[in-house]
PyMOL commands that place a pseudoatom at each C-alpha (Angstrom):
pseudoatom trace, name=CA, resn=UNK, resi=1, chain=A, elem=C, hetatm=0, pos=[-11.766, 18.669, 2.433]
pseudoatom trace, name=CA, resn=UNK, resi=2, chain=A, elem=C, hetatm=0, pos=[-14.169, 18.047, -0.107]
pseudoatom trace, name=CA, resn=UNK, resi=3, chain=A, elem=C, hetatm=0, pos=[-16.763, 16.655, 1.558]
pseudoatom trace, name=CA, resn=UNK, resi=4, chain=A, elem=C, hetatm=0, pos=[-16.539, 19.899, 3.401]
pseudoatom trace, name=CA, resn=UNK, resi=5, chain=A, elem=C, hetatm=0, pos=[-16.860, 22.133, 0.433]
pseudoatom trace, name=CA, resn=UNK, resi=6, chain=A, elem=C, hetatm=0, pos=[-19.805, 19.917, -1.008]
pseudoatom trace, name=CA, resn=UNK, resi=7, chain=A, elem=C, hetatm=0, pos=[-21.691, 19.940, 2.570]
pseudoatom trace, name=CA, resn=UNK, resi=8, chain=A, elem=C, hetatm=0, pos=[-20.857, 23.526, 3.189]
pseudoatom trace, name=CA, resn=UNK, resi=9, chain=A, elem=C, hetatm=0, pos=[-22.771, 23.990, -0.693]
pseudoatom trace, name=CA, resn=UNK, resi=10, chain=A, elem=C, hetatm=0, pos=[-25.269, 22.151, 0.026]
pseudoatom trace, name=CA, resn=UNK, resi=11, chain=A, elem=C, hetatm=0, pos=[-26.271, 23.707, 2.754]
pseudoatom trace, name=CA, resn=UNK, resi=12, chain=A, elem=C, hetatm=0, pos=[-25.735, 27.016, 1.158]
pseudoatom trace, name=CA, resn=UNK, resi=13, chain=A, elem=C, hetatm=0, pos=[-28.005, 26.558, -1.429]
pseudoatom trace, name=CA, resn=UNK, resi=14, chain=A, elem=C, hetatm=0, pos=[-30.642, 25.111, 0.967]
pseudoatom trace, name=CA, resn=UNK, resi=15, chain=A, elem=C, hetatm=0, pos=[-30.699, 28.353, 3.269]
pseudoatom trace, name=CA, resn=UNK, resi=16, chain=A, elem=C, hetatm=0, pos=[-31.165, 30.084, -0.359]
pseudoatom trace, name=CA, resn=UNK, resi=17, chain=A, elem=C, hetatm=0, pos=[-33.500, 28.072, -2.051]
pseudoatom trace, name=CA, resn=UNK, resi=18, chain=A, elem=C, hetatm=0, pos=[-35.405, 28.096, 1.440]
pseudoatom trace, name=CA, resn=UNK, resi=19, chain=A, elem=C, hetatm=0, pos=[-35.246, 31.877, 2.064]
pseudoatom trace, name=CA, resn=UNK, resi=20, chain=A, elem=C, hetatm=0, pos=[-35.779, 32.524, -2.049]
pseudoatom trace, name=CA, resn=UNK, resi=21, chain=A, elem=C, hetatm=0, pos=[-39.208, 30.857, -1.796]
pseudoatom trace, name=CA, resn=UNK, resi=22, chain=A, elem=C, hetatm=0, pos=[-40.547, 32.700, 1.122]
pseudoatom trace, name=CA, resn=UNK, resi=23, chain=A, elem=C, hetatm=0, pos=[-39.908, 36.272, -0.259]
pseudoatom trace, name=CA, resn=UNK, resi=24, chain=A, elem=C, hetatm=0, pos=[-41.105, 35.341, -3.638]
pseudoatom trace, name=CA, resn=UNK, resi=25, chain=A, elem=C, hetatm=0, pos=[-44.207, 33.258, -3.034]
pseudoatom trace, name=CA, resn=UNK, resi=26, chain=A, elem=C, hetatm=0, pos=[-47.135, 35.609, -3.598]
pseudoatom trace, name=CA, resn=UNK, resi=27, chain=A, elem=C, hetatm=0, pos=[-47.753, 36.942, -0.006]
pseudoatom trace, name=CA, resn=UNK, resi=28, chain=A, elem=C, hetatm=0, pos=[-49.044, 39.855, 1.695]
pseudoatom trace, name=CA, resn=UNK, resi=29, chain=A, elem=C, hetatm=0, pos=[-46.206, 41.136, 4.367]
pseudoatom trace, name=CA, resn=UNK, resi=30, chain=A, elem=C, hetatm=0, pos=[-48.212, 40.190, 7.247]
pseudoatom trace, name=CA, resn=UNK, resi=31, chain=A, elem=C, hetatm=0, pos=[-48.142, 36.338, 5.991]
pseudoatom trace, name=CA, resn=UNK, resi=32, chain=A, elem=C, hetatm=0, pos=[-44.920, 36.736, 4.759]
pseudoatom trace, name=CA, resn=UNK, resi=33, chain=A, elem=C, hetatm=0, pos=[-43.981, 37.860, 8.044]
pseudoatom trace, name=CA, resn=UNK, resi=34, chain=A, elem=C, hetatm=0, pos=[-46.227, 34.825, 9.861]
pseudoatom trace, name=CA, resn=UNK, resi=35, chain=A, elem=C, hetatm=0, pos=[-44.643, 32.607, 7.874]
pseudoatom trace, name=CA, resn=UNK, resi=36, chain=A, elem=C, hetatm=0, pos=[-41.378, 33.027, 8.747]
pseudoatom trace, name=CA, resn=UNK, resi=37, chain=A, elem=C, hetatm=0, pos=[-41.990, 33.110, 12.375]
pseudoatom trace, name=CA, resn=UNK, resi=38, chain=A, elem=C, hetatm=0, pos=[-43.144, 29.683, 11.569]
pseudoatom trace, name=CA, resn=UNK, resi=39, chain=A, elem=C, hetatm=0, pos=[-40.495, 28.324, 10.198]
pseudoatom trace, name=CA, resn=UNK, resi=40, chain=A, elem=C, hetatm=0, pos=[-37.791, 29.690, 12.267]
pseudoatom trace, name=CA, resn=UNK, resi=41, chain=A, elem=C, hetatm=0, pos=[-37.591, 27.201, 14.933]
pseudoatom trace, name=CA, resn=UNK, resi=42, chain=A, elem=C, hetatm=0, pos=[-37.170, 24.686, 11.777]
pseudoatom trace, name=CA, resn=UNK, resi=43, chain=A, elem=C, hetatm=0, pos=[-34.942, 26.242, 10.530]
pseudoatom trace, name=CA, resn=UNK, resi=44, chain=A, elem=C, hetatm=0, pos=[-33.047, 26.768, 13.632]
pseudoatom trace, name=CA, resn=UNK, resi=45, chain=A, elem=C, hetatm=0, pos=[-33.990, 23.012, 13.980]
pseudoatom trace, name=CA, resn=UNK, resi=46, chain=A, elem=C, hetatm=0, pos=[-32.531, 21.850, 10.529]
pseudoatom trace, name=CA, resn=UNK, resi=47, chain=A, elem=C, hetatm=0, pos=[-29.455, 24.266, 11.271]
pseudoatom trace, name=CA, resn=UNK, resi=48, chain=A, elem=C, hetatm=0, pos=[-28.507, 22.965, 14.650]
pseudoatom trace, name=CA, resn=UNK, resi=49, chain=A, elem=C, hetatm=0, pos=[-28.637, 19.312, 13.147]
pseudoatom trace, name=CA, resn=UNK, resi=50, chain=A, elem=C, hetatm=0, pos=[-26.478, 20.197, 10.096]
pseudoatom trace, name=CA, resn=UNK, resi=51, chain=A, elem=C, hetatm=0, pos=[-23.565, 22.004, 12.781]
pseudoatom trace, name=CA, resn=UNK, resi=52, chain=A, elem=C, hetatm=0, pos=[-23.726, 18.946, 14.672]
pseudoatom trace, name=CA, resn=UNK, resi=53, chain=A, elem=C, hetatm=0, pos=[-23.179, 16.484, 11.722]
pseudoatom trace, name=CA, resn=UNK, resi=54, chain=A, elem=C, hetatm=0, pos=[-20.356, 18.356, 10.976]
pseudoatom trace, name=CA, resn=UNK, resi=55, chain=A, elem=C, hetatm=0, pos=[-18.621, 18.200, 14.088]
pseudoatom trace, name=CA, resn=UNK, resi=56, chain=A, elem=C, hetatm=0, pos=[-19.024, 14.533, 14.491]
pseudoatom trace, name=CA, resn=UNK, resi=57, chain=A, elem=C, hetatm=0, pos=[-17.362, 14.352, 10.839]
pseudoatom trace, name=CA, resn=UNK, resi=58, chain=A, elem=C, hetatm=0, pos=[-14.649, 16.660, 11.758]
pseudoatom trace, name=CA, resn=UNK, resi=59, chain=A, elem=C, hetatm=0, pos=[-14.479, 14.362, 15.484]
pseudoatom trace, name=CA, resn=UNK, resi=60, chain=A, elem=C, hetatm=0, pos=[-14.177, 11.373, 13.398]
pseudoatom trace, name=CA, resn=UNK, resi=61, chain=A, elem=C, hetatm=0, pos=[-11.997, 12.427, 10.485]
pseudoatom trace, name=CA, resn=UNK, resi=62, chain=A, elem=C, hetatm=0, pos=[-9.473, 13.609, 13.237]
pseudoatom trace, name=CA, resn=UNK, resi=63, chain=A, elem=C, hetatm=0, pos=[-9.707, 10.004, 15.248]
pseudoatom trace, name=CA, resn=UNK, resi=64, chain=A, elem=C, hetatm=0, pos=[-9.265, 7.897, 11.830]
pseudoatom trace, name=CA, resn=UNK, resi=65, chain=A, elem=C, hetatm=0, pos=[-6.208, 9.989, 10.949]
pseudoatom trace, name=CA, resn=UNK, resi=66, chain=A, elem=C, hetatm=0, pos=[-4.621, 9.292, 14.396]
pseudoatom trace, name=CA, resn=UNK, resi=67, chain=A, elem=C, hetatm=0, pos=[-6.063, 5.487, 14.510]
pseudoatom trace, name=CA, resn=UNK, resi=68, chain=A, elem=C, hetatm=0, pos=[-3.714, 5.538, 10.391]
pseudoatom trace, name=CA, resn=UNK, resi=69, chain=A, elem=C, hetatm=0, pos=[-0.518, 7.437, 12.173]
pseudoatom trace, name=CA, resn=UNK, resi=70, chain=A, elem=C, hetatm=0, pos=[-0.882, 5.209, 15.176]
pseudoatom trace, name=CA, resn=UNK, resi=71, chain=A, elem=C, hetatm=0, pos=[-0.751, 1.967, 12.230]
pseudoatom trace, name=CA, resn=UNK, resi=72, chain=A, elem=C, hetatm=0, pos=[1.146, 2.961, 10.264]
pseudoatom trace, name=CA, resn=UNK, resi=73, chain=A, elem=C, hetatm=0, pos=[4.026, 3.506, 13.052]
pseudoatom trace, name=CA, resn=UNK, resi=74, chain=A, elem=C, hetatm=0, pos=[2.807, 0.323, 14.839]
pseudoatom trace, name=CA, resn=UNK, resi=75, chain=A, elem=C, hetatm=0, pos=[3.649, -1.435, 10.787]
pseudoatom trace, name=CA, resn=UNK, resi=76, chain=A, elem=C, hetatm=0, pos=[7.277, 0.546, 10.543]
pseudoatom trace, name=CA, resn=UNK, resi=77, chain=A, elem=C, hetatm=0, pos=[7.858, -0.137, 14.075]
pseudoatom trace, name=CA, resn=UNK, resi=78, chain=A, elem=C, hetatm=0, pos=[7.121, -4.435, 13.009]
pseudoatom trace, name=CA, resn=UNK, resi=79, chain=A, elem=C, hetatm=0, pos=[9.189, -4.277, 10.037]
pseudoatom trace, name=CA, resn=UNK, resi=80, chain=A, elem=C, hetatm=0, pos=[12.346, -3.056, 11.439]
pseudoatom trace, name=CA, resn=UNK, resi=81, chain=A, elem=C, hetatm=0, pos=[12.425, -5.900, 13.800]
pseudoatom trace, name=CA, resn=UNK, resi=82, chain=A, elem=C, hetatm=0, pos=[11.557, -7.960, 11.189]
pseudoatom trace, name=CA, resn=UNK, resi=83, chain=A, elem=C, hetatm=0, pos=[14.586, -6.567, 9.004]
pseudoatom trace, name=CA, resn=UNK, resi=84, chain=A, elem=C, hetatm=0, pos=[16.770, -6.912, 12.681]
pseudoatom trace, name=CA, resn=UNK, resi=85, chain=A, elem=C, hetatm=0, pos=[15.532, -10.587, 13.537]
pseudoatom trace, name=CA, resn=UNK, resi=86, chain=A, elem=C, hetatm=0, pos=[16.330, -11.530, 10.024]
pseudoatom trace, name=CA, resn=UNK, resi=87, chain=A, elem=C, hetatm=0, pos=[19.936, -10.043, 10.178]
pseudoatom trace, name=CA, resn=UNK, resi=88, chain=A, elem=C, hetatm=0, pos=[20.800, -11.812, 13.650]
pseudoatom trace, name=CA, resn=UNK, resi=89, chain=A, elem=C, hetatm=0, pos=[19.268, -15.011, 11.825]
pseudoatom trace, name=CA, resn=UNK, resi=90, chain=A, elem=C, hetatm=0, pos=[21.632, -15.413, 8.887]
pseudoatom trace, name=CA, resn=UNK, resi=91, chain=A, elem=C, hetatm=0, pos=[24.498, -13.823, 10.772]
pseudoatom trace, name=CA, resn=UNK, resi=92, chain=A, elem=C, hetatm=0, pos=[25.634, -17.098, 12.244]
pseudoatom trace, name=CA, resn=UNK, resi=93, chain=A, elem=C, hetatm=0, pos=[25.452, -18.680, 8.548]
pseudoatom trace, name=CA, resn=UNK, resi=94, chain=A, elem=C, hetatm=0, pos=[27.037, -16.020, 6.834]
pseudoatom trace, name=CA, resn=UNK, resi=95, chain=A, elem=C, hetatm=0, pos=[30.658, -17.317, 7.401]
pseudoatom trace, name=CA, resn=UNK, resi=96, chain=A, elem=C, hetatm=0, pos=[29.894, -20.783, 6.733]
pseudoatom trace, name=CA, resn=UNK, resi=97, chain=A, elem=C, hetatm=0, pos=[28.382, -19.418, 3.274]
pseudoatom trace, name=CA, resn=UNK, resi=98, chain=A, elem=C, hetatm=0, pos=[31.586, -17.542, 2.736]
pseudoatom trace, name=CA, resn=UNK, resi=99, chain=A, elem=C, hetatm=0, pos=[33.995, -20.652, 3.591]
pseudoatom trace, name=CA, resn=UNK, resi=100, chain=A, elem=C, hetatm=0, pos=[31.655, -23.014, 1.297]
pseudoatom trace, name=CA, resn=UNK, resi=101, chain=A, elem=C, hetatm=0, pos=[32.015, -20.164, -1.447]
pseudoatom trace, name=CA, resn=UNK, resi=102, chain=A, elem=C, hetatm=0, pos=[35.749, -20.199, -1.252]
pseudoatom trace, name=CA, resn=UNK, resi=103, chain=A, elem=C, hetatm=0, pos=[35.331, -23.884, -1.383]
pseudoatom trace, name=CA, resn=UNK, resi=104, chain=A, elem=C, hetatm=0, pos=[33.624, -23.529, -4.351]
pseudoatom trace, name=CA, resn=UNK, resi=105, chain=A, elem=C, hetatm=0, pos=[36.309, -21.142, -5.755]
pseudoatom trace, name=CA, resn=UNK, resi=106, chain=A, elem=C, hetatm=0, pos=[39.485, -23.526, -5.089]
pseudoatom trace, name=CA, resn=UNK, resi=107, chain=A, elem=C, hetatm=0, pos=[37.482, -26.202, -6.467]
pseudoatom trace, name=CA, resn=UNK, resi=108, chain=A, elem=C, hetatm=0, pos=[36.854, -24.360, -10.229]
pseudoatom trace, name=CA, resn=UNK, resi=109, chain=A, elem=C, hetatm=0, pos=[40.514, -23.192, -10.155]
pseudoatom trace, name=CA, resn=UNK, resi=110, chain=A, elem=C, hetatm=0, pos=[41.731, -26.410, -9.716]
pseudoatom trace, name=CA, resn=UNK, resi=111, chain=A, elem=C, hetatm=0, pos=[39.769, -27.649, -12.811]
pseudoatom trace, name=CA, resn=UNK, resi=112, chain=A, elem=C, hetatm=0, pos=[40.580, -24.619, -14.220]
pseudoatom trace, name=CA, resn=UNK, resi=113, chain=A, elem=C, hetatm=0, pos=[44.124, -25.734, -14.414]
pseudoatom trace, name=CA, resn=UNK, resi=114, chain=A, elem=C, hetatm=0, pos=[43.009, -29.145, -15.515]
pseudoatom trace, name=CA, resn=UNK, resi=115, chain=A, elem=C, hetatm=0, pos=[41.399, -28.117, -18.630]
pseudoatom trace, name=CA, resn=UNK, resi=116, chain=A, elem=C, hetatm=0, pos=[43.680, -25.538, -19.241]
pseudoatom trace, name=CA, resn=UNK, resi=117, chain=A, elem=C, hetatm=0, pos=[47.177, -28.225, -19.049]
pseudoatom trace, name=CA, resn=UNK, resi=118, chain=A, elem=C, hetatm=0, pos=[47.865, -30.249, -22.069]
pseudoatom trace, name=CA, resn=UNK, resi=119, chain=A, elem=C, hetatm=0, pos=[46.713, -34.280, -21.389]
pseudoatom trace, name=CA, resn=UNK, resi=120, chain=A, elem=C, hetatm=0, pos=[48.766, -36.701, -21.448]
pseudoatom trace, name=CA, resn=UNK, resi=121, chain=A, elem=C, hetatm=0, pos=[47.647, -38.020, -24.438]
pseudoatom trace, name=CA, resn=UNK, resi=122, chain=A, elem=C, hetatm=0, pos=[48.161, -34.835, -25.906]
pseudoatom trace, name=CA, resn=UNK, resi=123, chain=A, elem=C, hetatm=0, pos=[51.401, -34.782, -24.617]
pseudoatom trace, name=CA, resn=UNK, resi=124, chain=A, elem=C, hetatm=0, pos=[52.647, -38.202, -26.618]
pseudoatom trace, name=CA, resn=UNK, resi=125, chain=A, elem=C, hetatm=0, pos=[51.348, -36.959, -29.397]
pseudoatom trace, name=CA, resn=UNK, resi=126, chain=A, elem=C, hetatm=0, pos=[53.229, -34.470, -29.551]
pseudoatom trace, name=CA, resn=UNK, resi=127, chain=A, elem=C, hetatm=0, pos=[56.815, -36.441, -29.012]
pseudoatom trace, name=CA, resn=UNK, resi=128, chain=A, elem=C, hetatm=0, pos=[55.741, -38.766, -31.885]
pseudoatom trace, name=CA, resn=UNK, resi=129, chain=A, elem=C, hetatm=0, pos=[54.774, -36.460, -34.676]
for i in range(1, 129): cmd.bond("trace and resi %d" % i, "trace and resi %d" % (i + 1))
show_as sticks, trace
zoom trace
């Protein structure tokens, strides 16, 4: 859009600045009038190529925002499979995670309760004091 405005000023303020220095350039009316006759079909010319630019930008701005929908789909699209494939792969190993987890588990409680009962040593101790 703002490559539009700056284009569409730009060639505002050439059709002025073109247009400003044929009516004031010292002249009778019958040059004047000559002159502009002559540089009409330039005009015309220079006109013609500017509308033309601007509908092969508009052509391609509206193919390079289709060509960034269609990839950006295409790249959502390729990470949900991703996110699926990756799901189905680890499914299979999460209950053998699980089981080795609860291994895991058992395994602290029982040392749990080691640390956590008096020794034996402990244990005489105590009868002899």
């Amino acid at each position: 859009m703002k490559a539009k405005s700056l284009f569409l000023g730009f060639l505002t303020g050439a059709v002025v600045a073109g247009v400003s220095t044929l009516m004031y350039t010292p002249a009778s009316g019958k040059d004047l009038r000559i002159r502009i006759k002559e540089n009409k079909d330039e005009i015309n010319d220079i006109l013609l190529e500017i509308k033309q630019r601007i509908m092969d930008m508009k052509d391609e701005t509206i193919h390079a925002s289709k060509v960034s929908k269609d990839t950006i789909k295409l790249f959502i699209s390729d990470v949900k499979v991703l996110i699926q494939t990756w799901k189905e792969s680890i499914e299979p190993h999460k209950d053998e995670i699980q089981y080795r987890i609860k291994e895991i588990e058992n395994a602290l409680g029982e040392l749990e309760y080691i640390v956590s009962s008096p020794s034996e040593n402990e244990m005489e101790k105590g009868q002899t004091n």
